[in-house]
C-alpha positions, 0 to 999 in steps of 0.5 A: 500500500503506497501511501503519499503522507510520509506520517500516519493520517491521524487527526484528519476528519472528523466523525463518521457514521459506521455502517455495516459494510465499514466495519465488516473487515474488523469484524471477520477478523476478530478486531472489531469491538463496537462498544470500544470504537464508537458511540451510539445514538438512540434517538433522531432529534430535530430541534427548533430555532428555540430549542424546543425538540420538535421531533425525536424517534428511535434510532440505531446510529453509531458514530466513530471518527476517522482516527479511530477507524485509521488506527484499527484498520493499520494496527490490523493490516500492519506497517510492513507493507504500508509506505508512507511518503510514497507519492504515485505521480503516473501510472500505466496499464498493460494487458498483463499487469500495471506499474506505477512510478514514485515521485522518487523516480521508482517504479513498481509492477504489479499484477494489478493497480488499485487506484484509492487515492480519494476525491483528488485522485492522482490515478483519477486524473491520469486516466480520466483528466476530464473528470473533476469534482463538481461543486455542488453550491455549498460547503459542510462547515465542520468541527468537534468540541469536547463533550465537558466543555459543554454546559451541562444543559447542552450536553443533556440536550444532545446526548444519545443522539443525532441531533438535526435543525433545519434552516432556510436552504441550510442544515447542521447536525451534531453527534457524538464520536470518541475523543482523539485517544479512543475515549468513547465514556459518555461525558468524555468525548468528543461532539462532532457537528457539520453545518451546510452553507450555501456559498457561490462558486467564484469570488465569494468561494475563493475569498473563504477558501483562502487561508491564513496562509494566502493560499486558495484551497481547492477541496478543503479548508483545514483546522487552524487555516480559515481566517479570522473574519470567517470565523468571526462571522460563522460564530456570530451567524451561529448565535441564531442556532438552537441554544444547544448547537449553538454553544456547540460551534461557538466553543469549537476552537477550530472549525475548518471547511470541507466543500461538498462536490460530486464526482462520477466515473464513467468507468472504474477499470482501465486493463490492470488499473482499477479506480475504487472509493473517493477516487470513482465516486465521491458522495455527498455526506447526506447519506453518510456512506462514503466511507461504507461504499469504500469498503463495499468496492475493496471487498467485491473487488477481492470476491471477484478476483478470488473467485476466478483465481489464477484465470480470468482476471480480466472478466473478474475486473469487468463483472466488479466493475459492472456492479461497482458502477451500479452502486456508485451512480445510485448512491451518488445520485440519491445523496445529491438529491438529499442534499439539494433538498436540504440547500435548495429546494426547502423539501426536507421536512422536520420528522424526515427519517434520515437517507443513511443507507448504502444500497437502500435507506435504512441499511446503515443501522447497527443493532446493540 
């Protein structure tokens, strides 16, 4: 596994919704403890302006954070074969095989290239340069705040659940996720919430996504680079939130900036070279199985290529990449259009069950 970072990706993210397909690799291999690795949520909240609940119903969510699925992932898969500061720059495909090249100048062979280098895919733009992320009109202002930081008023308000308030052609959620070292005891973790806003495409974008440093970033907008004026007027906007998210945002220290986009691959298979996660399909969060879908394409790739062996390699690739793209343009086009319910159109409605689910609404529930 060639991984571009020269360290561990831990800290980046924030929370992440488990859905069955996330955790199947730990749970097959006996590493998976939910209780352990994430924080539940019984009940689906929505709150009014004045922080009254205006809806709440039984649900079975569990939260994690990206931290901690990257260490229980790497601390079963290993360091001997994950290389840190491995940076692809090209990649070729024959009718054998396929090879990539470092930016070190090395060259690598293989059987076959699995290209999971996320929304700004170096294999991506090799093979499909016309291919760009597609900015979707709006941006998922994000953060976390630790849970005995809060009033106790508002973690009462927001504890065991996922927590929604609707806004004119605007949302924010908020659920609880373990802290930075693993901690998933009530009162000790952390609140992660996401707030939509809509911002248009060219200056007005430009101007937010630069930071403190002077330069323009394309995709996202990390904790301690958005400037000062941003956070001041995120901060004074949010005073008009339900009291609870409110205090939320207000007493997060570094909020940072994630643009929402699209990207959707004509094709994932390219002779021995194959695209799969963010790399193909980059989904908006509203269904939250961006990371489900990931594993859902690792693991029918594997399936496919076992399956066949040491035969026919190429109509195990075709026969995954014809499932693969299914799953991906269903999923991208339902979280598309959550999501311009949510910004545009003012038709998500308080109440609405949620559009969690990877194959279908309601697939991504975790029973106790």
């Amino acid at each position: 596994m060639l991984e571009r970072s020269p360290s561990p990706l831990e800290g980046r993210g924030a929370g992440i919704v488990l859905h069955p397909a996330t955790i199947r690799y730990l749970v097959e291999h006996g590493t998976a403890d939910l209780e352990a690795i994430s924080a539940p949520a019984r009940w689906l909240r929505y709150l009014g302006a004045d922080g009254a609940v205006q809806s709440q119903a039984p649900c079975r969510y569990r939260f994690t954070s990206w931290t901690t699925l990257y260490r229980q992932l790497l601390s079963h898969f290993g360091r001997e074969r994950y290389r840190m500061g491995t940076e692809v720059v090209a990649v070729e495909s024959g009718a054998r095989g396929a090879g990539a090249v470092t930016a070190s100048g090395e060259r690598l062979d293989a059987d076959l290239l699995v290209g999971a280098d996320g929304v700004a895919s170096t294999v991506r733009a090799t093979l499909l340069p016309d291919v760009q992320p597609a900015y979707a009109g709006y941006v998922g202002w994000r953060g976390t705040v630790a849970e005995d930081g809060l009033s106790s008023e508002t973690f009462a308000a927001l504890h065991e659940a996922i927590t929604y308030h609707l806004l004119p052609r605007s949302h924010i959620l908020a659920y609880p996720i373990p802290d930075r070292d693993g901690t998933v005891t009530p009162g000790r973790r952390l609140l992660n919430w996401v707030w939509y806003r809509n911002v248009a495409s060219g200056g007005e974008l430009d101007e937010l996504m630069t930071g403190t440093d002077g330069l323009r970033h394309w995709l996202s907008l990390p904790p301690g680079r958005v400037r000062p004026a941003h956070l001041d007027e995120l901060r004074s906007t949010a005073e008009r939130l339900p009291a609870p998210l409110a205090e939320a945002v207000t007493r997060t220290a570094e909020p940072f900036v994630q643009l929402i986009v699209d990207v959707v691959v004509p094709r994932m298979v390219f002779g021995r070279v194959c695209l799969l996660g963010d790399a193909a399909f980059a989904l908006r969060p509203h269904a939250a199985v961006g990371t489900a879908k990931a594993a859902e394409d690792a693991r029918r790739l594997a399936r496919s290529l076992r399956a066949v062996g040491s035969g026919d390699v190429d109509r195990a690739l075709a026969s995954w990449e014809t499932a693969q793209l299914r799953l991906g343009r269903q999923a991208a086009g339902r979280t598309a259009a959550a999501g311009n319910r949510a910004q545009f159109e003012g038709t998500w409605q308080v109440g609405e069950p949620l559009p969690f689910g990877l194959y279908e609404v309601g697939d991504s529930a975790l029973g106790e």
